[in-house]
N, C-alpha and C positions, 0 to 999 in steps of 0.2 A: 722649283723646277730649274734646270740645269738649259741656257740658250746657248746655242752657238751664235755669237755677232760677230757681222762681217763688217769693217768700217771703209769707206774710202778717204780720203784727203778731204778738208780739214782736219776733220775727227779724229783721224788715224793717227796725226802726229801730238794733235792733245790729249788723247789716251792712250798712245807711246805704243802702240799694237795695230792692228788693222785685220788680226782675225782671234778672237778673244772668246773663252767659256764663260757665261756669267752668271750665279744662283739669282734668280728672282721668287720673292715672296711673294706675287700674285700671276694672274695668268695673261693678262694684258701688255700692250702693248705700250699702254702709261705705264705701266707697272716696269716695265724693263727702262724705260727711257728714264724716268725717279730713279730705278736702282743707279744706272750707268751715271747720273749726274750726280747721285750721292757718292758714288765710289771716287769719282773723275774729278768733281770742284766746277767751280760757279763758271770755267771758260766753255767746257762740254754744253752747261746749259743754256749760258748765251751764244753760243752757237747755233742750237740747238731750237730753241725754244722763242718766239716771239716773247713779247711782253704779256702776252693773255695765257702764257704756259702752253699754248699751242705749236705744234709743230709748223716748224718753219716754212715757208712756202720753199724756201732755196733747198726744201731735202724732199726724199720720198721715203720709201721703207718698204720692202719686200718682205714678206710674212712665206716661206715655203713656195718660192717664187712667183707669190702673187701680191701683185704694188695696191700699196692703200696708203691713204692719209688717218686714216682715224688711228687714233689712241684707245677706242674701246675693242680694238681687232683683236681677239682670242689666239692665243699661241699653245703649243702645245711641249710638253716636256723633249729638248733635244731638237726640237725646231730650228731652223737656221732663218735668220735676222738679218738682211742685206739693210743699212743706210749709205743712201746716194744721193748726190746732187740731183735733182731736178734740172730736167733739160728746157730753159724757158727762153723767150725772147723773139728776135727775126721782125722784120721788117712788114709791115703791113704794104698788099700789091691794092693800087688803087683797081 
């Protein structure tokens, strides 16, 4: 199945694009994040990727603009793929 990924910064300039077609062998959302690091090279996936191959806390992912973290999220052929930073942090108010 043929995905649209949308990337933003980091990502964008270690896979030299920032809005990319990409053929994935399965229908998952692991399945595309595997293909883009096999195409990409080991910095995509340390970027990427915690130590347990889970996605990062510092990213999110939009599936047809709806945000998930899991990797077993079903995409569908032609689907468009936003990865973005994750907006985390601020001050806790006593």
């Amino acid at each position: 199945m043929r995905i649209n990924l949308k990337l933003m910064q980091p990502l964008a300039g270690l896979v030299g694009s920032k809005d990319l077609w990409l053929d994935v062998g399965g229908g998952t959302l692991g399945d595309l994040i595997g293909q883009l690091c096999q195409d990409h090279g080991a910095a995509v996936a340390g970027e990427l990727l915690d130590k347990d191959g889970s996605l990062d806390l510092a990213y999110a992912i939009a599936v047809d603009g709806e945000v998930t973290r899991s990797l077993s999220t079903f995409m569908r052929d032609g689907s468009e793929v936003l990865i973005f930073a994750s907006i985390v942090g601020g001050a806790k108010v006593p």
